[in-house]
N, C-alpha and C positions, 0 to 999 in steps of 0.2 A: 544279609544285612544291607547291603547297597540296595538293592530293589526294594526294602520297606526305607529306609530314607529319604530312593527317589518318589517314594508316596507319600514321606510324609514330609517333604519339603518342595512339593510340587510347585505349580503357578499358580500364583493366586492374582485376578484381576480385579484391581483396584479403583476401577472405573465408576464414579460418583461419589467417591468419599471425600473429595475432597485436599487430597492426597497432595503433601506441598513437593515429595517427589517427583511426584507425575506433571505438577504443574506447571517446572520448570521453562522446559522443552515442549514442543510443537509434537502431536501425533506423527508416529514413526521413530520418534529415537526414542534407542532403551536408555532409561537415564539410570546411571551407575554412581550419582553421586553424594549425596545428603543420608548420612550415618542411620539410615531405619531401613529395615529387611523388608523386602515383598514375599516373606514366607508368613503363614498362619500360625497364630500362637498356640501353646500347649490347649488341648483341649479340657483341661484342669481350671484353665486361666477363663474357659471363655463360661464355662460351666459356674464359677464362681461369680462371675462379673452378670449373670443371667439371674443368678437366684436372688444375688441384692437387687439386682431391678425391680424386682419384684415389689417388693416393698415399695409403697407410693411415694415415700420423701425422700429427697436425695438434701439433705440437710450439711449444716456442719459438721463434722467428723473428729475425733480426740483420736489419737494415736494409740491403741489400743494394747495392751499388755502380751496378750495372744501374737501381734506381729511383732513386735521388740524381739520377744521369745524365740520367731521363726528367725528375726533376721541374726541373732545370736548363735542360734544352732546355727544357719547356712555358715557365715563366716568362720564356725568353727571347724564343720564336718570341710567345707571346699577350701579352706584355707588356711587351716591351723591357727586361728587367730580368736583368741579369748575376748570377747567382749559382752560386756553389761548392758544390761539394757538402760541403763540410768547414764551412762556414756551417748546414745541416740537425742537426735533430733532430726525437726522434717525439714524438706524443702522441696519446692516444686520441681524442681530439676536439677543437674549437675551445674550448670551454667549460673541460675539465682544464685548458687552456693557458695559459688566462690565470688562471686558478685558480691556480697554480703560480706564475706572472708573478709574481702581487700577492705572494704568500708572497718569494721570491727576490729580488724587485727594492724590497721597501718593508718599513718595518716597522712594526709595533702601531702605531697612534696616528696614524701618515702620512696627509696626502689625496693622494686622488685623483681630478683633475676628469674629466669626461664631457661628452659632448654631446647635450644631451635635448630630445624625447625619446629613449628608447636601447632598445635590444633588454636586455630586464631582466637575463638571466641575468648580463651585465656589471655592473649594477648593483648586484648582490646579490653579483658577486666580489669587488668591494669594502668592502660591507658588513656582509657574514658573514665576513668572514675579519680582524675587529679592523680597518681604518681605518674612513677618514671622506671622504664623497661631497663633491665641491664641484662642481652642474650647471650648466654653463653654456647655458640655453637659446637654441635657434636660433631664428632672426629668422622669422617668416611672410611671406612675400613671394605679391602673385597675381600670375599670371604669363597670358600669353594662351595660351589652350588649340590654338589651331590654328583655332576657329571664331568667325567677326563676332561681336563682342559677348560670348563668352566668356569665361571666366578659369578658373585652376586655383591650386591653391596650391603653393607652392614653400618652402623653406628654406634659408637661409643663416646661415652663423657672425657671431654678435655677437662681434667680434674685440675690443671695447672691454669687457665682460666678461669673455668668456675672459682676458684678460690680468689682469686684477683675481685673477680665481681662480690663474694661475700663477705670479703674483709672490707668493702669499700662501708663507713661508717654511717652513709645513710639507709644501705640495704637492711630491708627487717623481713622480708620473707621469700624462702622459696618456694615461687609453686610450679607441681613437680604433676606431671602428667607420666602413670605408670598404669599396665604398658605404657607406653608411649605413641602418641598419636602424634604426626601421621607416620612414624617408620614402621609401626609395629613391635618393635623392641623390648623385648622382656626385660627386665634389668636384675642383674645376677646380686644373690646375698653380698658378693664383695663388692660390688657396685654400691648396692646400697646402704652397706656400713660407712662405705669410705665418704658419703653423701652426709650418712649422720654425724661420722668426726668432724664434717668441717663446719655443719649448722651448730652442734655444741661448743665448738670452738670460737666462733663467733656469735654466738648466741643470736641462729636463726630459726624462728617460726617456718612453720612447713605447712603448707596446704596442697594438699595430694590429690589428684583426680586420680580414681580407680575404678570408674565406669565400666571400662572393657576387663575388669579382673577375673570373671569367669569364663573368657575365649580364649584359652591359650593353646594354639593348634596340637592336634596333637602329636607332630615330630619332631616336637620342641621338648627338648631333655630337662628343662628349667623351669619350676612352678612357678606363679607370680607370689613373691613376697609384699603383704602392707606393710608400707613403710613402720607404721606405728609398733607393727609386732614384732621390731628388730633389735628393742631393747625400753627400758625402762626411761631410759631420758628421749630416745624419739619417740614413744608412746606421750609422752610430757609435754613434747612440743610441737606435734601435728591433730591438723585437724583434716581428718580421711572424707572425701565425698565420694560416695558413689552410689547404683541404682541398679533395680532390675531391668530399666527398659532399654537399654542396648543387648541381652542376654533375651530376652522373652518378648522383644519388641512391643514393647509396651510404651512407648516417649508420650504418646495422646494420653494416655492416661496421668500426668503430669505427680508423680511419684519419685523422691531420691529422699534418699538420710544423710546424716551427718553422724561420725564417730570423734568423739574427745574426750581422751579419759581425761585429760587437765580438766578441772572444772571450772578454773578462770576462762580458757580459751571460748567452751561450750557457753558459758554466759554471755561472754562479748557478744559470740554470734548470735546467739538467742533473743538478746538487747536490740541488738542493732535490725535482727530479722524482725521484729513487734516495731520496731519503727519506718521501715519501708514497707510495711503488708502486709507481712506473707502470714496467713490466716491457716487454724486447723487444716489438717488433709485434706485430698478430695477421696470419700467411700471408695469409689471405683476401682479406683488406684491402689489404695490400700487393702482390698480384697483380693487383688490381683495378684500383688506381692505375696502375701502372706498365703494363697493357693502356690504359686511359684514357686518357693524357697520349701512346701511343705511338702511340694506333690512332685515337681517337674524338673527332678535333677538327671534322673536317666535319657530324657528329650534333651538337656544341654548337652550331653556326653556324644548324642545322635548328630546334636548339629554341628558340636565341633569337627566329627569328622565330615559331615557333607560340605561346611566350607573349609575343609582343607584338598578335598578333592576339587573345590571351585579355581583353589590356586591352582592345582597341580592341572587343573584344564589350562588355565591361562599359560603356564610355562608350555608347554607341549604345544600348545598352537604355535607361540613366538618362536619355540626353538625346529618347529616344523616346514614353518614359511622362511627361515634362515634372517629372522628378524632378530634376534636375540641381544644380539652388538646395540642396534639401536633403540629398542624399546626393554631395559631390562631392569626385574624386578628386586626390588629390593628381600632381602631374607625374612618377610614376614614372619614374624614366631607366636602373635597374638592377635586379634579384632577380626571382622569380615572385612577390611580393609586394607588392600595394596595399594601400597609405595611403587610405582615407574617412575625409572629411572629414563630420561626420556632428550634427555642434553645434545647426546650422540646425532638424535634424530631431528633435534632444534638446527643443529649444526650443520646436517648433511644436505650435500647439493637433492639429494633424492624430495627432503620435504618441500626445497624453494619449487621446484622442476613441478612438485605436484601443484602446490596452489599456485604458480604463475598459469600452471592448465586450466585452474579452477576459478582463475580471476579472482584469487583472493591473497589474502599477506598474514603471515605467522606472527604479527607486531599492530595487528586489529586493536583498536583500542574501546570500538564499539562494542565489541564483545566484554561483557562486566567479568565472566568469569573467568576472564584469560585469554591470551591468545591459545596456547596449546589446545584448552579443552575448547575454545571456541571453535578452532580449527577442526577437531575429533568430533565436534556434532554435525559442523554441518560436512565433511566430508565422509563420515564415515556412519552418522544419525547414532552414535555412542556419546551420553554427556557424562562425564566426570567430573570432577574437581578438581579445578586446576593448584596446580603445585606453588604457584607465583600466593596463593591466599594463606598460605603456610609461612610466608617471611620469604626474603630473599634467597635464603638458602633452600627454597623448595624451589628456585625456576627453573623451568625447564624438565619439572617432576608433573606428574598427573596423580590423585590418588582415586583408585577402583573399588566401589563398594560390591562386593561380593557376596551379599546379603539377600542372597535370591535363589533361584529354579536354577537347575544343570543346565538345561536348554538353552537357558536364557542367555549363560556365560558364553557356551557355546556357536548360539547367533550374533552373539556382542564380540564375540573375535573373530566369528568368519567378516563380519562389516571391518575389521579393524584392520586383517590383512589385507582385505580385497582393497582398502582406501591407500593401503601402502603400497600395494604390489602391482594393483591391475594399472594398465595405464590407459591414461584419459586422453582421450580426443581434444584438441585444441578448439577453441572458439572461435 
C-alpha cells in the first residue's frame, strides 16, 4: 500500500502552468504555502474534463441534475448528511460564497463573530465588505503527542466568550470554519451542539466553511460533523459552503456549492449572488465534480493516508534534530495543512545568533508575508505561510502545506534543520 501511494502521489512539476504557488518564491525554494497540492488529480477527473473538451463549445453551463444527484450521494455516503438537491446552489469558490453570505444575510454596520485564529480570507469578508469582526479566541490547550514526556498543542472554543460576543445585539452571524483552518481542529459533536444552543439562543445565522471536510487524517478518532446535520433548527439557520477542489485539487477549475435547506436563506444568497455576477457554472468544473464525488472516493481514502505520513515525516525530522521545543506542531487532525508552533524559536537566542550571521532581522518588515516565513525562505529556501496572516493570535505560528511528494517533505526539513542547526560563518 505505501509503494502504490508513493506512485501515485508522486512529483509532479508544475513548470509553465502558470502556477500562483510556484510564482510566489524565486527558483530554489520549495514553496509550502498557498492551500493547492502539487499532486495529480484522480485520473477519473482528468479523463472526464478530456472528453468534454472534446466538444468544440465550452458555453454557459446549467447546474445539472446528474451532479446535484452526485453531490447528494457523496455528502451522504462520506458524511451522513441528508441533502436535496433543491437545498444546492453554485458558486465560483468557497471565498465568492461567503463573500456573497455577508452581503445577503447581514447588513452595513452588523457583527460578525469568528473563531481565531482564522483562515483570513474570512476575516477580511467581513471586514471589507462594511461590518465589524468580534474574535472570539480559541483556548490553547497541550495535549499529549503520542510520545513519553511529549505534548503538542491543541485548541478549543472559549464558549464563555464566544457567548459574550453573540449575545452582543448587533451580532447576526457566525461564521464558522470547520475543520478549522489554520489549527486543523476537528470539532467534536459536543462542540458543536453547544455552538448551535448558543446561535438558537440568540438567534444567530451560521455560515460554515467546510471545504477541508473530506481530509480528516486518519488517526483522528472523530468524523467531521456539518453543522447543519446537527439538528433541525441548525439545519434552519446555516448556510454550508463547500467544494471538491481542496479534496481533488481542483481550485482552477473554479467550482464550490452552497447547502440551505432554509429556503429564505438560499434565496437571499441567490438574490444577492444575480446581483454581483456570478453567472451559470463553468463545464469543466462541473464535470469534474460530478467524475469525483462518482468515481474517486477510494483515491481520497489513498491520499488521506499519504498526507498523514507527510505529518508524521515532519514530526520525526523535528523530534530527530532535537528541535521539537522550538518548532512544534500543533495536533493536526484534518487538511494537508500544519499549524507550527514556532514562538519558542521567535524567542530564542539561537534564531537572533542565526540571522545576526545572515545579516538579517526576524522583525523585516520588507518581507509581505511575515517576518518568520520571510526568514524560512530565505534562510532555509522553504516558503510557507506565515502565522502573523492568521490574526494576532497566529504570531509567531507558520502554517505547512503538506499537499505534495514524500520527497518533497523530506527535502523541505533537511533545508529546515540544516537553517536551524548548521552554523554559519560570519560575514
Amino acid at each position: 500500500m505505501a509503494e502504490q501511494q508513493q506512485e501515485l502521489f508522486s512529483t509532479v512539476d508544475r513548470t509553465g502552468t502558470n502556477s500562483l504557488k510556484w510564482a510566489r518564491y524565486p527558483p530554489g525554494t520549495i514553496p509550502m504555502w498557498v492551500a493547492d497540492m502539487d499532486l495529480a488529480v484522480p485520473s477519473a477527473i482528468s479523463e472526464a474534463v478530456q472528453q468534454r473538451a472534446k466538444h468544440p463549445v465550452f458555453g454557459y453551463t446549467v447546474f445539472p441534475f446528474s451532479l446535484k444527484r452526485a453531490i447528494c450521494d457523496w455528502a451522504q455516503r462520506r458524511h451522513n448528511w441528508h441533502v436535496e438537491p433543491q437545498w444546492l446552489s453554485f458558486a465560483p469558490g468557497v471565498v465568492p460564497a461567503f463573500n456573497v453570505a455577508i452581503h445577503a444575510l447581514t447588513q452595513p454596520g452588523d457583527k460578525v463573530a469568528v473563531l481565531v485564529p482564522l483562515y483570513y480570507p474570512m476575516c477580511w469578508a467581513v471586514s471589507e465588505n462594511g461590518r465589524r469582526l468580534l474574535r472570539s479566541p480559541l483556548i490553547e490547550r497541550q495535549v499529549p503527542s503520542g510520545n513519553v514526556g511529549e505534548t503538542m498543542l491543541s485548541y478549543e472554543i472559549d464558549f464563555v466568550d464566544l457567548e459574550k460576543k453573540l449575545a452582543d445585539p448587533k451580532c447576526r452571524l457566525l461564521l464558522l470554519s470547520s475543520p478549522h483552518n489554520p489549527t486543523g481542529r476537528v470539532w467534536r459533536r459536543q462542540e458543536l451542539e453547544a455552538l448551535a444552543a448558543l446561535c438558537a439562543k440568540y438567534n444567530i445565522t451560521v455560515v460554515s466553511d467546510e471545504i477541508h471536510w473530506d481530509l480528516v487524517l486518519p488517526h483522528t478518532d472523530h468524523a467531521h460533523i456539518p453543522f447543519a446535520s446537527l439538528s433541525r433548527d441548525a439545519a434552519m439557520r446555516t448556510l454550508t459552503c463547500t467544494a471538491p477542489s481542496k479534496t481533488f485539487n481542483i481550485s482552477g477549475l473554479g467550482f464550490s456549492y452552497l447547502v440551505a435547506e432554509n429556503p429564505t436563506i438560499l434565496a437571499k444568497w441567490n438574490a444577492m449572488a444575480s446581483q454581483v455576477g456570478i453567472f451559470p457554472g463553468p463545464p469543466f468544473g462541473m464535470v469534474a465534480t460530478e467524475a469525483a464525488y462518482t468515481q474517486c472516493a477510494p483515491w481520497v481514502d489513498q491520499l488521506r493516508q499519504h498526507i498523514q505520513g507527510n505529518f508524521d515525516v515532519v514530526c520525526a525530522a523535528l523530534r530527530a534534530a532535537g528541535l521539537w521545543d522550538l518548532v512544534r506542531p500543533a495536533r493536526s487532525e484534518a487538511m494537508f495543512l500544519m499549524w507550527l508552533d514556532c514562538r519558542q524559536l521567535v524567542a530564542s537566542r539561537q534564531l537572533k545568533a542565526l540571522c545576526d550571521r545572515r545579516d538579517m532581522t526576524v522583525t523585516d518588515p520588507d518581507h509581505n508575508e511575515g517576518y518568520l516565513a520571510g526568514w524560512l525562505a530565505e534562510a532555509a529556501r522553504v516558503g510557507m505561510s506565515d502565522g502573523c496572516e492568521f490574526g494576532v493570535q497566529g504570531e509567531g505560528f507558520l502554517r505547512m502545506n503538506l499537499g505534495c511528494a514524500r520527497e518533497t517533505v523530506v527535502e523541505a526539513m533537511r533545508c529546515i534543520v540544516e537553517a536551524l542547526t548548521k552554523p554559519v560563518a560570519p560575514k
